[in-house]
ChimeraX commands (.cxc) that place a marker at each C-alpha (Angstrom):
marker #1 position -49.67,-62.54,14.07 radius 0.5
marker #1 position -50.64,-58.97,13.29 radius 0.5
marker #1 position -52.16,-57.75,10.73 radius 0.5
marker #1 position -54.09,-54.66,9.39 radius 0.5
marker #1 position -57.75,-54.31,8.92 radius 0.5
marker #1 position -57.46,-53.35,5.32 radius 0.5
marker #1 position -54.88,-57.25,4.83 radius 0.5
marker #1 position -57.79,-58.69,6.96 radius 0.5
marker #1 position -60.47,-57.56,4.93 radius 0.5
marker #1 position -58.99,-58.53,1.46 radius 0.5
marker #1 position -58.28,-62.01,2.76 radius 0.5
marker #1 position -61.07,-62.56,5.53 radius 0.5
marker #1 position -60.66,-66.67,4.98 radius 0.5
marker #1 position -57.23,-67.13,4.71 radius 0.5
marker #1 position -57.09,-65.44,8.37 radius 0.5
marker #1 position -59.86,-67.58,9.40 radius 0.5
marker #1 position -58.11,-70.29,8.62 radius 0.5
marker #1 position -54.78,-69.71,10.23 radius 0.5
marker #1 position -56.77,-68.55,13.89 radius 0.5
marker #1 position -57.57,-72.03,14.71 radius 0.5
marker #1 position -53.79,-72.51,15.23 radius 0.5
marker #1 position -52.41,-68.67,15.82 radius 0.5
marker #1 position -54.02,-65.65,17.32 radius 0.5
marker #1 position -54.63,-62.89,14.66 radius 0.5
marker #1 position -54.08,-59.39,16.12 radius 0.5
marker #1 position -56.16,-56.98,13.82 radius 0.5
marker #1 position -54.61,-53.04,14.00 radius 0.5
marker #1 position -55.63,-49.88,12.47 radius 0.5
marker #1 position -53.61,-46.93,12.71 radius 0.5
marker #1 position -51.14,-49.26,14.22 radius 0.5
marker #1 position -53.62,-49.59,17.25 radius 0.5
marker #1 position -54.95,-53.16,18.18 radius 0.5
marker #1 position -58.52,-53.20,17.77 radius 0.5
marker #1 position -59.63,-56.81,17.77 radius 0.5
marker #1 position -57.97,-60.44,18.30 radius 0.5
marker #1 position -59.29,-63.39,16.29 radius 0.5
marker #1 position -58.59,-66.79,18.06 radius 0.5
marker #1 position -60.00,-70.05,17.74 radius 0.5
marker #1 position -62.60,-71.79,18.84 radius 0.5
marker #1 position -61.06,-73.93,21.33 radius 0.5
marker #1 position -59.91,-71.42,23.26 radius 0.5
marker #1 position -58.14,-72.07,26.67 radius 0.5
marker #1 position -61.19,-71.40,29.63 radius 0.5
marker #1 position -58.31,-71.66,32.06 radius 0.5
marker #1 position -56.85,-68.07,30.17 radius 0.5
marker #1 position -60.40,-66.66,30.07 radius 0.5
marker #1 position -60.94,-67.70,33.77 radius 0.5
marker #1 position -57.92,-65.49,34.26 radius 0.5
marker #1 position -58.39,-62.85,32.61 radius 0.5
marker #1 position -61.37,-62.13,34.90 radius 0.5
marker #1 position -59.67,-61.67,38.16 radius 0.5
marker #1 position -59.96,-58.70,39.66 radius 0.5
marker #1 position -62.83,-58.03,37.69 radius 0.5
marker #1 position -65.19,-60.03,39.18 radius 0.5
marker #1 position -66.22,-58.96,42.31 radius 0.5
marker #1 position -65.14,-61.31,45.13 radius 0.5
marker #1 position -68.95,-62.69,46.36 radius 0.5
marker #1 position -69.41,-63.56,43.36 radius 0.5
marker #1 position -71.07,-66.85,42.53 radius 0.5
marker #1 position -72.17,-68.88,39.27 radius 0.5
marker #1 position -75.65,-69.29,40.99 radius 0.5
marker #1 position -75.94,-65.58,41.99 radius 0.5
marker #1 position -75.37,-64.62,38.36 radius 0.5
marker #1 position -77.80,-67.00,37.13 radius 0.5
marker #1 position -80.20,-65.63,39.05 radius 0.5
marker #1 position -79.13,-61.86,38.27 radius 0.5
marker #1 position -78.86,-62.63,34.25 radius 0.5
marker #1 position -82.42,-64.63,34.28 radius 0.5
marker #1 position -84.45,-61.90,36.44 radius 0.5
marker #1 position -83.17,-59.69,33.67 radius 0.5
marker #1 position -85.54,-60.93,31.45 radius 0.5
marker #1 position -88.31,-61.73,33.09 radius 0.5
marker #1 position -91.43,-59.83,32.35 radius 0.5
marker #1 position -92.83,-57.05,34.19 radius 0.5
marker #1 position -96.29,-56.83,33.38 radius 0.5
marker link #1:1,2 radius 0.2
marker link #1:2,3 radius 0.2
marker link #1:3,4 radius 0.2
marker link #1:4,5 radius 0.2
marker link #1:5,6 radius 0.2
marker link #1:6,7 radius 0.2
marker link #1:7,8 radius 0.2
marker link #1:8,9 radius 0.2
marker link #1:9,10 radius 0.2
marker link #1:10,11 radius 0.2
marker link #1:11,12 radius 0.2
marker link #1:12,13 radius 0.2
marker link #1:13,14 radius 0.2
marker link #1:14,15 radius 0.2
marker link #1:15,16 radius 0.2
marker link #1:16,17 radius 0.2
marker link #1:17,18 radius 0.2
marker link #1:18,19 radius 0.2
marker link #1:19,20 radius 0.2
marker link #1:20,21 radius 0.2
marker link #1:21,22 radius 0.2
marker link #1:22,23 radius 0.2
marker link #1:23,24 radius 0.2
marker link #1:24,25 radius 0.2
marker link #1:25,26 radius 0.2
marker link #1:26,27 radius 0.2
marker link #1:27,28 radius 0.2
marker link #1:28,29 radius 0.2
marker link #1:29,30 radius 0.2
marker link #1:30,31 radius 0.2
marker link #1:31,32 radius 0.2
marker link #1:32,33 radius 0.2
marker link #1:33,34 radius 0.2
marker link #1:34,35 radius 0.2
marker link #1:35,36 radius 0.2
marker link #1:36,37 radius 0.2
marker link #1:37,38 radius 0.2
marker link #1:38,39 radius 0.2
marker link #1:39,40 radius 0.2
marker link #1:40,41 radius 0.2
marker link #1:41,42 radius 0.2
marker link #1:42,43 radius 0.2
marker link #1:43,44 radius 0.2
marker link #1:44,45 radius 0.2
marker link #1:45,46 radius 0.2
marker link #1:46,47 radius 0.2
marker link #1:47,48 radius 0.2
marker link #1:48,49 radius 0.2
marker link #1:49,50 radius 0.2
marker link #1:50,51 radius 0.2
marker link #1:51,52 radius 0.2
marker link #1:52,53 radius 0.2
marker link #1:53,54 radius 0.2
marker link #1:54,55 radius 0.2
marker link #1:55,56 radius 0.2
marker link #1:56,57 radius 0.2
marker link #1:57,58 radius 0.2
marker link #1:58,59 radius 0.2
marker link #1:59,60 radius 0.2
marker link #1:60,61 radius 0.2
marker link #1:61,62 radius 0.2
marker link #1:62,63 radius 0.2
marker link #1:63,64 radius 0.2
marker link #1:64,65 radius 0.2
marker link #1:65,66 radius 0.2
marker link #1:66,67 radius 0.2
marker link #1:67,68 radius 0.2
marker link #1:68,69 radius 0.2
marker link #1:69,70 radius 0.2
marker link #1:70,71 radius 0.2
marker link #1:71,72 radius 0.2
marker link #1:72,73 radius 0.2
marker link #1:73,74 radius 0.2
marker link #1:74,75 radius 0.2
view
């Protein structure tokens, strides 16, 4: 469904509602500028949408390890 930001504004919990069984395409200016889904979304989908993104060495343990060193101190 697609609605406008002003219709999502005015009736934030009635849209809430309805994403747990519809995706809610929010436009301004006609534009898309967010998508409200639910919280069981598909990780197969989100898996997806990630290839070709990701580079192809990439590993779950490599990117722990990048995301933790992150925030590690450097004193």
């Amino acid at each position: 469904m697609r609605v406008t930001a002003t219709e999502f504004k005015t009736h934030i919990g009635k849209y809430l509602r309805m994403a747990n069984d519809e995706e809610i395409i929010i436009t301004r200016n006609g534009k898309r500028i967010a998508k409200l889904t639910g919280n069981a979304d598909d990780k197969t989908e989100i898996v997806k949408s990630l290839v070709g993104i990701l580079p192809k060495n990439a590993s779950l343990e490599k990117s722990r390890k990048e995301r933790l060193s992150k925030h590690e101190s450097h004193d």
